[in-house]
C-alpha positions in Angstrom: -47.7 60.5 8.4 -45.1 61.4 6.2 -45.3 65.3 6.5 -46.1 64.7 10.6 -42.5 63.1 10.4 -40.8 65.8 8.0 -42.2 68.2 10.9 -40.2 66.6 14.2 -36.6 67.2 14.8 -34.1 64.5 13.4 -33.5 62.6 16.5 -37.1 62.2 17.0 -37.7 60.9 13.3 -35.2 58.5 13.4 -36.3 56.6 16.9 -40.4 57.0 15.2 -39.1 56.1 11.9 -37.6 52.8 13.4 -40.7 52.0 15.5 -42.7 52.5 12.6 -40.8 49.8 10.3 -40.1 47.2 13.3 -43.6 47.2 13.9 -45.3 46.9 10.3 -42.4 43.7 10.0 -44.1 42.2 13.0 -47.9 43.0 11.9 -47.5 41.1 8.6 -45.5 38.5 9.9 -48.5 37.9 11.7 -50.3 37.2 8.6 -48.1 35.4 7.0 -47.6 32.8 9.5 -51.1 32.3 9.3 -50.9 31.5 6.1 -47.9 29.7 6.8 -45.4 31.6 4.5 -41.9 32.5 5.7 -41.3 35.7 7.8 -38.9 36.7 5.4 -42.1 37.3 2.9 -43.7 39.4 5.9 -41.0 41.3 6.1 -40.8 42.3 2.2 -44.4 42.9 1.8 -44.0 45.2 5.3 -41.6 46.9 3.1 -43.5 47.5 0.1 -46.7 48.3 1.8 -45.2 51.4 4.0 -42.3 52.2 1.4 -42.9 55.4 -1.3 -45.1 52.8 -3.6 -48.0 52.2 -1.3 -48.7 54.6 1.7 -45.2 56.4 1.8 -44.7 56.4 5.6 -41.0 56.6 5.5 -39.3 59.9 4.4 -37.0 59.4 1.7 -34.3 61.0 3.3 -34.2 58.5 6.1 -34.3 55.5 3.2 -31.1 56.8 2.0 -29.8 57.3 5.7 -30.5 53.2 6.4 -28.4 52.2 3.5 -25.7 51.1 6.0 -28.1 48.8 7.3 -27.1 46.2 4.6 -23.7 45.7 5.0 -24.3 45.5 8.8 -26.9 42.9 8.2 -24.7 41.0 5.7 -21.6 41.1 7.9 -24.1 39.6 10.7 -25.1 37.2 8.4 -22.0 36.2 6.9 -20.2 35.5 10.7 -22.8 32.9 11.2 -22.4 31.4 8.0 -18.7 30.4 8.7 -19.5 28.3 11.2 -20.4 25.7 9.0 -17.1 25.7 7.8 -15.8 23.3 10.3 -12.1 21.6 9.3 -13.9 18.1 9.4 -16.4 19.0 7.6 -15.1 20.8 4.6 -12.3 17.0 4.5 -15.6 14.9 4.2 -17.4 17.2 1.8 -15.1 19.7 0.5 -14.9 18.9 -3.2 -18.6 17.6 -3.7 -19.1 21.7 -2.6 -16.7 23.2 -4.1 -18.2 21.4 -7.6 -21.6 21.5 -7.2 -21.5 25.0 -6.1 -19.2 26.0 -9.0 -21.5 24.7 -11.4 -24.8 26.4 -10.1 -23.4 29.2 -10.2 -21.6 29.4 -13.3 -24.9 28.2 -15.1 -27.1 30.5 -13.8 -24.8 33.7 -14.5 -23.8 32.2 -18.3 -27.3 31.5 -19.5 -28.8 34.8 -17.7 -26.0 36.4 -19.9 -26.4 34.6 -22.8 -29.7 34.8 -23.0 -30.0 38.7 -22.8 -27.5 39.0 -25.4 -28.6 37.1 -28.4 -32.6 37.0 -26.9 -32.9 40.4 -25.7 -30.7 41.8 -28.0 -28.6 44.0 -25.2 -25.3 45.2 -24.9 -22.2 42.7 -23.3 -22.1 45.3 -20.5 -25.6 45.1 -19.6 -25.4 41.5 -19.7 -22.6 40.8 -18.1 -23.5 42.7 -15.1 -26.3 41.1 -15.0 -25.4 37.5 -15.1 -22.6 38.3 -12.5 -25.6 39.0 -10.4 -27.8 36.1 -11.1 -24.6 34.2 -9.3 -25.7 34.9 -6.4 -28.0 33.5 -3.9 -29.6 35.3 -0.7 -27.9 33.8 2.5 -29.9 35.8 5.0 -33.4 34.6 3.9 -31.9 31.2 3.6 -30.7 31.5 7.1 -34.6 32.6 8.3 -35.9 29.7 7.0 -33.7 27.5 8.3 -33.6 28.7 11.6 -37.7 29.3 12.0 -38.0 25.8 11.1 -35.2 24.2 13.4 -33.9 22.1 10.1 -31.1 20.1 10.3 -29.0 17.2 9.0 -27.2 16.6 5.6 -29.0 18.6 3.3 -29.1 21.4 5.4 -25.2 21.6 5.5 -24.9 21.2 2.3 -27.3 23.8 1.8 -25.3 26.7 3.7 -21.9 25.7 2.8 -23.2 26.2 -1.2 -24.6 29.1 -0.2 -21.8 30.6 1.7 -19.4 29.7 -1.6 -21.8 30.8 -3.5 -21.4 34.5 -2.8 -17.7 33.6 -2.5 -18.1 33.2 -6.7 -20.5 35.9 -7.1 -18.2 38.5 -5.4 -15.0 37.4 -7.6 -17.6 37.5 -10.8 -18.6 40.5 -10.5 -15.1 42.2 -9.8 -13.7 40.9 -13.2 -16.9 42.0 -14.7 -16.2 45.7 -12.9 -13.0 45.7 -14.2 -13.7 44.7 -17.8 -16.5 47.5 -18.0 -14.4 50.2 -16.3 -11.3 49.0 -18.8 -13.8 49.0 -21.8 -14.9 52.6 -20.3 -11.4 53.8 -20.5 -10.4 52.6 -24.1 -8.2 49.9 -22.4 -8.1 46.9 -20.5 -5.2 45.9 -18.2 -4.2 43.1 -16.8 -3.9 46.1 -13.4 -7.6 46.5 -13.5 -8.1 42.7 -13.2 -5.9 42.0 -10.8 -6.8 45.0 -8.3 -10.1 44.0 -7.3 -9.3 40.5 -6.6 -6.3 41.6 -4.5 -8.2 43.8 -2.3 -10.7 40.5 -1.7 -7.5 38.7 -0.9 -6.4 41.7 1.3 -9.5 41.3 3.2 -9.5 37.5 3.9 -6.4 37.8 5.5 -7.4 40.5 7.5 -10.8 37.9 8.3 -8.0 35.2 9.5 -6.3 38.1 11.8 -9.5 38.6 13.2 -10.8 35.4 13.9 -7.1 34.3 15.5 -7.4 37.7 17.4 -11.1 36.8 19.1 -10.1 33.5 19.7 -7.3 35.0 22.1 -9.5 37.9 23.6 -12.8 35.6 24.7 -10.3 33.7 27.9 -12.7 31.6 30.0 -13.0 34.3 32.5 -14.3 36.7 30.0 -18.1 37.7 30.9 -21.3 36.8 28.8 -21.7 40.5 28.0 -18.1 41.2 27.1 -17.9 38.5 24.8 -20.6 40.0 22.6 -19.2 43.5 23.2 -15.7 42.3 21.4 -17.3 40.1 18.4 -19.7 43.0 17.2 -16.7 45.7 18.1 -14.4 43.6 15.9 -17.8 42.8 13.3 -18.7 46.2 12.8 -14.4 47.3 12.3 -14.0 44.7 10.0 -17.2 46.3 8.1 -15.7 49.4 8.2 -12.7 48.4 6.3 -14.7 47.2 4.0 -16.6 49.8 3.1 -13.7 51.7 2.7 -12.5 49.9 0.1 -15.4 49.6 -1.6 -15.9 45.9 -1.6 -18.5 43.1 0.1 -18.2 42.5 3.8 -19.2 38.9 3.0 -15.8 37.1 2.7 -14.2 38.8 5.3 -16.4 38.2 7.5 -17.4 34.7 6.7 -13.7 33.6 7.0 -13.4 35.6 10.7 -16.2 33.5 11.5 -14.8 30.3 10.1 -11.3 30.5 11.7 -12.9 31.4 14.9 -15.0 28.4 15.5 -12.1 26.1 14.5 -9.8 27.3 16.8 -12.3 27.5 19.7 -15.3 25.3 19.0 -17.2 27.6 20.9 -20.9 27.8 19.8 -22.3 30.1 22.3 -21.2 32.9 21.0 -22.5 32.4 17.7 -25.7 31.8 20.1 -25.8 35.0 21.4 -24.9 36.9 18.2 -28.3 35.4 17.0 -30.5 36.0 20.1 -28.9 39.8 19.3 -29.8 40.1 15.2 -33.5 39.7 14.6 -34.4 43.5 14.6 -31.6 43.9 12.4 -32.6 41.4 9.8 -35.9 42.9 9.7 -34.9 46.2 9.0 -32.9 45.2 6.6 -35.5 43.1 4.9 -38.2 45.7 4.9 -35.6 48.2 3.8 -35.3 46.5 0.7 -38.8 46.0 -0.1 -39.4 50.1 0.6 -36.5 50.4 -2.1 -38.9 48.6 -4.9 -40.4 50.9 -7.4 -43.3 49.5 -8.5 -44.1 51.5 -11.1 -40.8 51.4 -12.4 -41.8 47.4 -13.6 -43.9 48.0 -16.6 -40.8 49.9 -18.5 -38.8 46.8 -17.4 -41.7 44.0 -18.6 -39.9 41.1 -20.4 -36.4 41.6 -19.5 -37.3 41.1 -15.9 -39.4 38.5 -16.2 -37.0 36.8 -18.3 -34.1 37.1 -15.8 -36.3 36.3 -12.9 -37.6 32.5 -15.0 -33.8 32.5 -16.3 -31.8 32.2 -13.6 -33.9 30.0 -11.2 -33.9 27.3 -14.5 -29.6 27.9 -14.6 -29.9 27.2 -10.4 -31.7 23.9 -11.0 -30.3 23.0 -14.2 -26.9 23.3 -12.9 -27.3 21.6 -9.1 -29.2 18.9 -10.7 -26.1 18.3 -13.5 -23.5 18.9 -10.6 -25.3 16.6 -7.8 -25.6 14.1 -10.6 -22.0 13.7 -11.3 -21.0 13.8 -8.0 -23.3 10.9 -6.9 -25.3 12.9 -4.0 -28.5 11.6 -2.4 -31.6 11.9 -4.0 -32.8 14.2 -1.5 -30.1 16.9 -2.2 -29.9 16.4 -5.9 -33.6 16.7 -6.5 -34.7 19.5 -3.6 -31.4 21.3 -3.5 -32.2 23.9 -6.2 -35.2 25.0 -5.3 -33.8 26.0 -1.5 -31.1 28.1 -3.7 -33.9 30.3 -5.5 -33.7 33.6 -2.9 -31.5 36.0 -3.8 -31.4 39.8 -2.2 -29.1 41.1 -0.2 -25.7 40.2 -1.8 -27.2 41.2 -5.6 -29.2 44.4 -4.3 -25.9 45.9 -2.8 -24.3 45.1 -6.5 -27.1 46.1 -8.5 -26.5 49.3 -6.3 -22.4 49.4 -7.8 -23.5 48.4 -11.0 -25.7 51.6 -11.3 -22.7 53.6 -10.5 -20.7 51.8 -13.4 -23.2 51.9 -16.4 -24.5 54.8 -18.2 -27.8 56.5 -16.1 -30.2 55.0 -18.1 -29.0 51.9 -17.9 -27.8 51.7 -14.9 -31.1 52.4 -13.5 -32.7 49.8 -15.6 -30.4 47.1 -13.6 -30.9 48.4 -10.2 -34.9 48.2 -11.0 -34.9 44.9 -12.6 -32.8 43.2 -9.5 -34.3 45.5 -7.2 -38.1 44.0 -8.2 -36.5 40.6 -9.3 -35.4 40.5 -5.6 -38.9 41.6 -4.1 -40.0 38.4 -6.3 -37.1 35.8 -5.0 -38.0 36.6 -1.7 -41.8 36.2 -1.9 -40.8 32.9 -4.2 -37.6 32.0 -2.6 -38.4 31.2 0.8 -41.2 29.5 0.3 -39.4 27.1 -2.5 -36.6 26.9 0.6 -39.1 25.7 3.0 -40.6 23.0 0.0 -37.1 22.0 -0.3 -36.1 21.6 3.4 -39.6 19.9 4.0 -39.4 17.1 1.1 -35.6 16.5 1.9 -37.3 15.3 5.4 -34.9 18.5 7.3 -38.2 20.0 9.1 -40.0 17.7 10.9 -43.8 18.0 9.5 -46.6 18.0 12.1 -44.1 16.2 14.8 -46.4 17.0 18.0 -49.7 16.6 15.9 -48.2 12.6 15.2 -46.7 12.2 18.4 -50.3 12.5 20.0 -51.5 10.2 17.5 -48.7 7.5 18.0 -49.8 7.7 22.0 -53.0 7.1 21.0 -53.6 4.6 18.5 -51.2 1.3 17.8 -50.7 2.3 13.8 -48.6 5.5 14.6 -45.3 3.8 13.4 -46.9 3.6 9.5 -47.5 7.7 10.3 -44.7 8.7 11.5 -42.7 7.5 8.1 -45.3 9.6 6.3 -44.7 12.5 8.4 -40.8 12.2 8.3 -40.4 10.5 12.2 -38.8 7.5 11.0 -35.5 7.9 12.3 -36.5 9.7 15.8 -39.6 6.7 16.7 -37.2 3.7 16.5 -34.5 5.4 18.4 -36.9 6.2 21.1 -38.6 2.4 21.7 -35.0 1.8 21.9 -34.4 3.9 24.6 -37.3 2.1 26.4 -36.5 -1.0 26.0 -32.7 -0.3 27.2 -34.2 1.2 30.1 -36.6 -1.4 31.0 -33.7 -4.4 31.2 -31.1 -2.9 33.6 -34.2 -1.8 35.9 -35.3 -5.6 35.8 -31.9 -6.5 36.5 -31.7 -3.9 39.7 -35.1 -5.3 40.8 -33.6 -8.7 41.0 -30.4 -7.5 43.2 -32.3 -5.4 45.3 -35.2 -8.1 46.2 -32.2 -11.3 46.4 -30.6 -9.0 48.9 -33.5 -8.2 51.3 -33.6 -11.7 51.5 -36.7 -13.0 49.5 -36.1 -16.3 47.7 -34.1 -16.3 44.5 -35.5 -17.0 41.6 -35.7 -20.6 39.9 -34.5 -22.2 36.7 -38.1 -20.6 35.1 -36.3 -17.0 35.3 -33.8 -18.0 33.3 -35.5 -18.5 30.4 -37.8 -15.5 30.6 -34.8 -13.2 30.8 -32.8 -14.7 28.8 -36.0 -14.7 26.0 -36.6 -10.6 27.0 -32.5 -9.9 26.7 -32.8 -11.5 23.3 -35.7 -9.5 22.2 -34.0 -6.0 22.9 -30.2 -7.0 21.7 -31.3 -6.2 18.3 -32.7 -3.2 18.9 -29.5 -1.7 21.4 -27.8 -2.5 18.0 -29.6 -0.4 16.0 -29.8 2.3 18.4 -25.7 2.0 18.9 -25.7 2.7 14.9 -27.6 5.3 14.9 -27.7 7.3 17.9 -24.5 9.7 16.7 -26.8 11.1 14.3 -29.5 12.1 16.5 -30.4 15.2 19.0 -29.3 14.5 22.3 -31.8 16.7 23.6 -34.3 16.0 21.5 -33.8 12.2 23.0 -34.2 13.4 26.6 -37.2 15.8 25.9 -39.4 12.8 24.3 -38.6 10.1 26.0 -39.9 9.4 29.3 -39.6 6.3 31.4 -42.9 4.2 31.4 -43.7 4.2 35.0 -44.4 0.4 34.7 -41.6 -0.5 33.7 -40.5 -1.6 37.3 -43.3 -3.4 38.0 -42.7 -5.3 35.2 -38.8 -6.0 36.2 -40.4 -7.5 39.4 -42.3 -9.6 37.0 -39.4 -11.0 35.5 -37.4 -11.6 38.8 -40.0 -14.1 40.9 
């Protein structure tokens, strides 16, 4: 395959090189939704099975040619992230974020450092670089989970807002880290070679807020479905441009142009459409980085690699557990929420990738292989920790049509649906039937006493009165709770018995 490739004109090896890798991402995500893994996992182990390691389909010329592919993914990725950023949201739950994410962070990148140091016995610039790293958390593989699954509620915004700021730290991290080295490097350390970096992060956040004001101007009412996305990924992929210029992440810029943009507009369809427009992007980018794994490359790493990989998902937990804990969060999010912040690739692979360029060769090397296969790992372990963690905060809805079937069926469905994480949705909906099922008695009544059939007597009464009792409890609860439930969802299960009306005539002779 490889030297059939090498033979065809460039044009042609591009378009067969991409069919080759979009199609080996949808054959094992076959097989691992059988298995019921993430496609994210499919995806990597597409990667690694066609990549230079196993049967070396892809020239290595066109692997260097999709290196772009990651900052495009992670400037998609990042835009959708900063949604979440509502203003009302970030007033309710700014500071429990801003804490808890701190202190994940921060943990994981200061024991990951430690630990090499005075365990492994490396240098400080090894291990520094390496713990600015471990900061980081993988948003994209996050993201496919979440959105495979349809999760939602608390802990899932929690989830991306931490992170979203999680990447925020890991970015600033690893610039002070770049400057110390390069300082070090010279003979010198100034105070300039602190403060550039950070500045040109600044620089870029601004521009974000220009851009996300700028959008919100250019998408008028009138504008068409396909302009709309024409202008976001026209002002996506410029902002990316910028960026790459300046040798920095994507990911803030473009997480703030996608955060000012939905609080100015409040316009979700857009966001909508980006998605319905990503997917093949996300998978070449995800089988890109498992072709970029060198397999063999993992015995010379051996216990340094396996150390960081154990190390930093113990800082994750260690620290969201300590932070959630001071911050009184729910059990739920205090006990899950580390294990859905285990994935970590595309943010650390593109700066294991600078990090190379900054360290000695050898060394260098050693952290691109170690984050590199680390990585390969977190995404295997990561999404599948993220679905554990979304599934026992009760954010997917386990076997939902399997226990619907069974609540239709047999009277003892309401003990199984708490099991299977239907609690909230089953009440709501008797609810809804027994709201329905009063007024329609009530329009029976009217209808009949003005065709002229006798009125009914004082034995009515009581029966009404009795029925009206009997559901005024339950319109309570539903009035409580019904701002946290799916509107659609609502519609799309519940159907109006189709006795109901016979059973309002009931009431009304």
């Amino acid at each position: 395959m490889l030297e059939f490739l090498n033979g065809l004109n460039g044009e042609t090896e591009v378009l067969l090189t991409l069919s080759i890798i979009l199609f080996s991402g949808f054959i094992l995500t076959r097989l691992t939704n059988t298995l019921n893994m993430p496609k994210v996992s499919g995806y990597i182990l597409a990667g690694i099975l066609i990549g230079p390691c196993c049967l070396n389909f892809i020239p290595s010329s066109m692997m260097e040619g999709m290196s772009f592919v990651s900052d495009l993914a992670l400037a998609f990725i990042a835009f959708g992230v900063g949604k979440f950023f509502k203003k009302e949201v970030l007033m309710r739950t700014g500071r429990k974020i801003v804490v808890i994410t701190l202190s994940e962070a921060l943990a994981a990148g200061v024991l990951v450092t430690l630990s090499l140091k005075f365990i492994f016995r490396l240098n400080w610039e090894f291990a520094l670089i390496l713990g600015a790293i471990a900061t980081a958390t993988a948003p994209a593989s996050t993201m496919m989970t979440i959105n495979q699954y349809k999760a939602k509620g608390e802990f899932v915004d929690t989830l991306l807002q931490i992170v979203a700021l999680d990447d925020v730290v890991c970015l600033l991290a690893f610039s002070i880290v770049s400057a110390i080295i390069n300082g070090n490097a010279a003979g010198r350390l100034s105070v300039h070679d602190v403060l550039v970096p950070v500045a040109y992060n600044i620089m870029v956040i601004v521009l974000g807020i220009f851009c996300g004001y700028f959008l919100s101007r250019l998408l008028i009412p009138a504008r068409s479905r396909d302009n709309r996305l024409i202008l976001a990924i026209a002002m996506l992929l410029g902002l990316n441009g910028i960026c790459a210029a300046m040798d920095i992440s994507p990911l803030l810029s473009c997480m703030v142009f996608g955060a000012v943009y939905i609080n100015l507009t409040r316009d979700k369809k857009l966001f909508r459409q980006i998605n319905s427009f990503t997917p093949p992007v996300m998978s070449v980018f995800f089988i890109v980085s498992g072709m970029n794994l060198d397999l063999h490359a993992l015995g010379t790493v051996g216990a340094i690699g396996v150390g960081y990989f154990v190390i930093r998902i113990i800082g994750k937990y260690m620290g969201t557990y300590l932070s959630c804990m001071l911050m009184g969060t729910g059990r739920a999010i205090r006990n899950y929420m580390g294990l859905a912040l285990i994935p970590q690739a595309g943010v650390a692979i593109g700066l294991a990738f600078l990090g190379q360029r900054m360290l000695p060769p050898d060394t260098g090397n050693m952290v691109l292989t170690i984050i590199l296969s680390s990585s390969v790992l977190y995404e295997m372990v990561g999404p599948v920790s993220a679905k554990a963690a979304l599934f026992l905060s009760g954010s997917i809805p386990y076997g939902k049509a399997a226990d619907k079937q069974e609540r239709a069926e047999e009277p003892g469905g309401d003990h199984r649906a708490e099991e299977s994480g239907e609690t909230e949705r089953e009440p709501v909906s008797r609810t809804v039937l027994e709201e329905n099922a009063v007024p329609e008695a009530e329009v029976s009544a009217v209808s009949e006493r003005a065709s002229g059939e006798e009125e009914p007597g004082e034995d009515a009464e009581p029966a009404e009165e009795e029925e009206l009792a009997a559901v005024l409890p339950e319109l309570l609860e539903y009035n409580r709770s019904v701002e946290d439930c799916d509107v659609y969802d609502i519609e799309r299960e519940v159907k109006p018995p189709k006795n109901k009306k016979k059973k309002g005539k009931k009431v009304s002779k």
